[in-house]
N, C-alpha and C positions, 0 to 999 in steps of 0.2 A: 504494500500500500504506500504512496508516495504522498509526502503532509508539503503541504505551503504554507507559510505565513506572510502575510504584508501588514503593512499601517494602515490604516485610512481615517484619514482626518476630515470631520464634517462640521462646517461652519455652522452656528445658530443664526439663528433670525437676528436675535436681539440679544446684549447679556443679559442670563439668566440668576438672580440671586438666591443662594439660600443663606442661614446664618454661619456665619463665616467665610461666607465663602462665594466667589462671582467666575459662570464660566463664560467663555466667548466663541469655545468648541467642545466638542467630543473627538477623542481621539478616540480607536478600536482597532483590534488586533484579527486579524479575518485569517481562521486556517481554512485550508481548502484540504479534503481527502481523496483521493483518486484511486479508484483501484476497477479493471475489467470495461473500462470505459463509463462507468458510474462514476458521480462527483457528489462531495457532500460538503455542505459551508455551516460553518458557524462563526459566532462574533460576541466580542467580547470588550467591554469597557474595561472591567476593574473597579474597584475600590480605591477612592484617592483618601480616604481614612485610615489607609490600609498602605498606604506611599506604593500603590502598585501605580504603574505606568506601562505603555504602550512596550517600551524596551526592557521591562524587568520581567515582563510577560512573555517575550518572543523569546529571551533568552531560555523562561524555562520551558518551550515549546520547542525550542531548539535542542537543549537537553533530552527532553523527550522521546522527541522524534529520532535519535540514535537507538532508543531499544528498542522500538518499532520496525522488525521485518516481516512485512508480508502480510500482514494483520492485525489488528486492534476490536480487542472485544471491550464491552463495556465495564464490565469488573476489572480489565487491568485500568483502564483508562481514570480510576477511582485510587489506585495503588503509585499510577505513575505521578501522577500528580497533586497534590494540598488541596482545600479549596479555596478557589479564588476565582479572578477572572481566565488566566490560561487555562485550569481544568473545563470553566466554562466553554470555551471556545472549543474545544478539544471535543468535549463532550457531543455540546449539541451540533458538530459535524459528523460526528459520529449517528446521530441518531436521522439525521439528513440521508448522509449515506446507506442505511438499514434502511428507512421508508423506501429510498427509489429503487435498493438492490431487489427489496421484495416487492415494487408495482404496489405499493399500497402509501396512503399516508401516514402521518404518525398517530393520530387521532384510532383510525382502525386497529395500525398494531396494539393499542391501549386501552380499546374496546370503550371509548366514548367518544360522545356524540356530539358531530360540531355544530355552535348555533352562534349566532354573532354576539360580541362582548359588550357591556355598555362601560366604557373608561373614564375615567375622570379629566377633565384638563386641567394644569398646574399652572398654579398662579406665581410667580417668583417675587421676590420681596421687595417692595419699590414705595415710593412715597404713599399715603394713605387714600389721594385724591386716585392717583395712578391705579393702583389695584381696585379701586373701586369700579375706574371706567374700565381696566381690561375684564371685571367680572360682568359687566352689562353688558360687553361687546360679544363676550360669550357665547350669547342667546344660544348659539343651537347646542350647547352643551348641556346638560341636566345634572351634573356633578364636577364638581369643583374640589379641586385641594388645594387650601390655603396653605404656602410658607412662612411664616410665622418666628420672630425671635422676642427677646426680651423688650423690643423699644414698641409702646403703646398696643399690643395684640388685641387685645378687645376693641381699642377702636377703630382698627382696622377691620376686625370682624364685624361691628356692629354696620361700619357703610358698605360691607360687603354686601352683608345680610338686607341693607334695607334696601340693594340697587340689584339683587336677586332672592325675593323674598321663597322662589319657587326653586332652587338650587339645592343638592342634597351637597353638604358641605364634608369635608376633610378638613383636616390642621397637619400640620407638618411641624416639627419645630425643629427637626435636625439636633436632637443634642441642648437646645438652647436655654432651656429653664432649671432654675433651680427646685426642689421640691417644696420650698417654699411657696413658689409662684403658680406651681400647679396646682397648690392648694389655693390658693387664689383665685387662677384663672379658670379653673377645670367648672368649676359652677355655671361662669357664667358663659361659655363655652355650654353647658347642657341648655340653659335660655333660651341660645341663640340655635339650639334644635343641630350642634354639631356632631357627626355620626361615630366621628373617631378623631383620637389625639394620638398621633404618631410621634414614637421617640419623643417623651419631653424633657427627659432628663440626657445628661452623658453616661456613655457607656461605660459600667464597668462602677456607676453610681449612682444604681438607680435599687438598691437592697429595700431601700424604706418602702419600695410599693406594695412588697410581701403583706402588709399589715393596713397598706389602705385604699379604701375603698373609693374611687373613683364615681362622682356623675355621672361620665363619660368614658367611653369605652379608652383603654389606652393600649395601644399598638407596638411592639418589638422590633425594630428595623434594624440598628446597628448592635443592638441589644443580644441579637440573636445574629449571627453569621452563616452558621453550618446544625448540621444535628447534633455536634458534641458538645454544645451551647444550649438548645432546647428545654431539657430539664430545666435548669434555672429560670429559662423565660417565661414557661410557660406558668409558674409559680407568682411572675409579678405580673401577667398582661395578658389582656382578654383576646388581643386579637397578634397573627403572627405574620409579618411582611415577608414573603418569600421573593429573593431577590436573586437570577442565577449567577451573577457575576460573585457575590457572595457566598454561596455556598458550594460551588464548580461545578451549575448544571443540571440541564431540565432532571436527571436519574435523581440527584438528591435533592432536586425541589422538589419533585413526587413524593421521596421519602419523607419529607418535611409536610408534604402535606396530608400523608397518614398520620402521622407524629401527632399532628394538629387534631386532628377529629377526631382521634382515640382521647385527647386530653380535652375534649370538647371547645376548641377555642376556634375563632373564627378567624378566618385565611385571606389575606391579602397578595395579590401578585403584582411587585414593584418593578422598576426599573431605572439603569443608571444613564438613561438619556443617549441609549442607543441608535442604530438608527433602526428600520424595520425588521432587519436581519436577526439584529439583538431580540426585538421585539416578537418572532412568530414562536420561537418556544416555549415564551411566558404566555404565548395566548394558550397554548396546550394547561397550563397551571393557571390559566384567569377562568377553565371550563370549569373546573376546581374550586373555584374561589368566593367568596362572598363578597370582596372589593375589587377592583381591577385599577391599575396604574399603567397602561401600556401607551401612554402619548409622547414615547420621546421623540418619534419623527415629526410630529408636528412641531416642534422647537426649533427643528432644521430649518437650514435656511433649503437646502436640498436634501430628499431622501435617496438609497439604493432603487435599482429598477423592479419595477414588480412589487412595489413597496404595500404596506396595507392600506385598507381602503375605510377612510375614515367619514361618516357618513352623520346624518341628524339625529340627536340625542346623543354624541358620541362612540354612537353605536361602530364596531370595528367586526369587519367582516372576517372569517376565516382565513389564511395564508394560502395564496395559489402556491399551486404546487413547483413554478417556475423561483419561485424564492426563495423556502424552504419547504421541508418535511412533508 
């Protein structure tokens, strides 16, 4: 089997803010697999939490691909690599190449059923006036996710809310509150009718949730990385962001999302602002899901060909088979 990898770097529309932090692209790491005249792609951002990068990913893609002759099954593909975003990429080429070797798509090999996703659009963090009008401009959206840091949150929520009173909302906070502030903010956050608070604390300090009780559902994104993180999370947080660049890949996002439903918590399918390629394996984990996050192509300023098709109510159609799986 013969692996490729390259760069490709896709400009945003516009810079995108969360707390901390302002992007102005997406870089991604695109392996190709080739074997019998089949070809399978996968893509992968990474975790910049995570100081992974375009080149810290090829390098260990390039490692890799040395014990790689002639084959790659999916359980090695688990051994070769950590998770992160190269397993990522690795992976869901892999599972690319399996749908078209067997004439079927991935959805059949995994015995569910495809129906179009409804995603949320992300609001990125900008003046209070500003998020207000990109959430009116919205309109054919019906779900929103607010990013969200420490400076004035609620009144940024509240002109959200009054300039889309019919909007099923998200919070995002990236990390950015203290647990003080969620005791705070989390109340009026339930008020303002929002469905979910994603990551409000930082990683790694967020213990005090064990013991309290939340208004509002509170979401695990950085919190939870892979399944040998789970345990813990599922301890502090109602709902579990599964993210493939994160955990290395639609096999352990599936795993993750048993993980999830035996420990009764609800499932979110995120994303690191991919472009659509990134995006058609999590639509397999948004079939799965009780939230969907799959709008990083539309942040682009351009998508890959074949890209998904993003429709009213942000309803997102299934992945032609020319893109992925």
């Amino acid at each position: 089997m013969k692996i490729h990898t390259e760069i490709v770097r896709f400009p945003l529309q516009k810079p995108f803010a969360i707390t901390g932090r302002e992007f102005r692209s997406t870089e991604t790491v695109r392996v190709t697999l080739a074997k019998d005249g089949v070809v399978g792609r996968g893509e992968a951002v990474g975790s910049y939490y995570l100081d992974e990068t375009p080149e810290t990913m090829t390098q260990q893609l390039e490692i890799a691909a040395e014990e790689i002759d002639g084959g790659l099954a999916e359980s090695r593909v688990q051994t070769l690599l950590p998770p992160g975003g190269a397993r990522n990429a690795l992976d869901c080429a892999l599972w690319d190449y399996q749908a078209k070797a067997a004439g079927k798509r991935v959805w059949e090999l995994l015995a569910i059923t495809p129906r179009a996703l409804r995603t949320v659009f992300t609001l990125g963090i900008d003046s209070v006036e500003t998020m207000a009008q990109q959430a009116e401009a919205a309109q054919v959206f019906s779900h929103l996710k607010i990013k969200l840091n420490s400076d004035r949150p609620i009144e940024r929520l509240e002109i959200i809310r009054a300039a889309r009173p019919d909007a099923s909302l998200i919070v995002d906070v990236n990390q950015g509150w203290t647990f003080e502030e969620l005791k705070e903010y989390a109340p009026h956050c339930a008020r303002l009718g929002v469905a979910m608070i994603e990551q409000p604390l930082p990683r790694g300090k967020d213990q005090e949730l064990e013991d309290f009780r939340s208004p509002v559902r509170l979401g695990a994104d950085e919190s939870c990385l892979h399944l040998g993180e789970f345990s813990e999370a599922a301890q502090r947080y109602q709902v579990l962001n599964i993210k493939l660049d994160k955990c290395g890949g639609l096999s352990e996002g599936l795993a993750l999302v048993e993980a999830a439903k035996r420990s009764a918590m609800q499932v979110m399918v995120g994303n690191m602002m991919g472009s659509s390629l990134s995006m058609a394996p999590s639509f397999i984990v948004g079939l799965l899901s009780d939230f969907v996050d799959i709008d990083g192509p539309l942040l682009l300023a351009d998508d890959i060909d074949h890209g998904l098709t993003y429709g009213k109510g942000g309803l997102v159609q299934p992945p032609a088979a020319a893109l992925w799986g």
